[in-house]
C-alpha positions as CSV (number, residue, x, y, z in Angstrom):
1,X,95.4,128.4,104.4
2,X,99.3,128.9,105.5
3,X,100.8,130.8,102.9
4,X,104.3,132.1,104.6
5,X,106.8,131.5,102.0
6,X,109.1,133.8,99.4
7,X,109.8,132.0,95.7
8,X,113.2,132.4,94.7
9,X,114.3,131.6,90.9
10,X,118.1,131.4,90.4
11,X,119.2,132.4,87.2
12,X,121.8,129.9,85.2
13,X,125.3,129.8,86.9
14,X,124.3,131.8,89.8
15,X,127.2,131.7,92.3
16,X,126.7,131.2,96.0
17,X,127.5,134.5,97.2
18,X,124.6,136.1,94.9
19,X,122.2,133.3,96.5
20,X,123.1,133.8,100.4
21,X,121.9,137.6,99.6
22,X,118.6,136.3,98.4
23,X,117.7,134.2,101.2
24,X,115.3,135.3,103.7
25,X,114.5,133.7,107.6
26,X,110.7,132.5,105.5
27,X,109.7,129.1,104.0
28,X,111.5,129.6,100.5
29,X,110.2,127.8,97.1
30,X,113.0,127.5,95.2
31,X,113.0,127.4,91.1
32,X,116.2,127.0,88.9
33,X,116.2,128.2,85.6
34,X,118.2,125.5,84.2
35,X,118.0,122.7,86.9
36,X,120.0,120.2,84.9
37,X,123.3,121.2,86.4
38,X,122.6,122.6,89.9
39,X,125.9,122.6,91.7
40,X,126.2,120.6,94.9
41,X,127.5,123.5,96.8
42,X,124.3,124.9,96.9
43,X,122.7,122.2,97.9
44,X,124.4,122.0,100.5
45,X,123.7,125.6,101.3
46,X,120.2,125.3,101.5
47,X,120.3,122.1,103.6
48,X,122.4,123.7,106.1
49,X,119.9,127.0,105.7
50,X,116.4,124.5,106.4
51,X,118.6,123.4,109.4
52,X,119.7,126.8,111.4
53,X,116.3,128.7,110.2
54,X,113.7,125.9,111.1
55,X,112.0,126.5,108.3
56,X,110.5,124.5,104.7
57,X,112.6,124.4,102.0
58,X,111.2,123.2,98.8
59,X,112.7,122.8,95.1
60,X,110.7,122.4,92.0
61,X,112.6,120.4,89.8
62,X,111.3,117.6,87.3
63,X,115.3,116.2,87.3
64,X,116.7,117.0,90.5
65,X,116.2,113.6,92.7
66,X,117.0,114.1,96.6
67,X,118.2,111.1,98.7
68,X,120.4,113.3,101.0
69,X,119.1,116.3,101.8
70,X,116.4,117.6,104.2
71,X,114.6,119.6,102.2
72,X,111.7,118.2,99.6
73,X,111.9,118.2,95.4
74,X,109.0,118.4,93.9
75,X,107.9,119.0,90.0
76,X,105.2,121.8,90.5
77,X,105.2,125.2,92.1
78,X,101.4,124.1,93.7
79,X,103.1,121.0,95.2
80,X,105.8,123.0,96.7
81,X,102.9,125.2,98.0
82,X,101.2,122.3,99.5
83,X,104.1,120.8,101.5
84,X,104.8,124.3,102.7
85,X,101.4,124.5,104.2
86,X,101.5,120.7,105.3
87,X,104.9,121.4,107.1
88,X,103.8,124.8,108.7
89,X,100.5,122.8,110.0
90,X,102.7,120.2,111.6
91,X,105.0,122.8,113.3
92,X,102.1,124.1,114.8
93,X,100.8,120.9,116.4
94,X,104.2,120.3,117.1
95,X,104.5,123.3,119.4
96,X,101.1,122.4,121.4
């Protein structure tokens, strides 16, 4: 089993400064603590992030819905596990 990845939970108004100092070159789950009003900026953020780094992104949210953005939203912390590992198998194929 793939298990390269650093959780990340960002507190309630975080700003975007706090978050860029949090991010690391790995696969990152990412956990709000209120993910009712998550701010677009960082959003953003993390898309453009999944895009330079070349790595998985993945949000648990139960309201957060994603029609524009590269990374996945999922409702458990064991699904965002699993598409980590799915997308880290498929890099490696990718690479043969």
């Amino acid at each position: 089993m793939i298990n390269k990845f650093e959780k990340i939970l960002l507190k309630k108004n975080i700003l975007l400064g706090n978050i860029k100092k949090k991010v690391s070159k790995n696969n990152l789950i990412i956990e709000f603590e209120d993910d009712n009003n998550i701010n677009t900026e960082i959003l953003d953020f993390f898309n453009s992030h999944m895009k330079k780094s070349k790595k998985s992104i993945v949000i648990v949210s139960n309201t957060l819905k994603n029609d524009r953005y590269l990374f996945s939203v999922v409702p458990t912390f064991q699904e965002a596990k699993d598409i980590i590992e799915i997308e880290e198998i498929e890099r490696l194929i990718n690479e043969e």
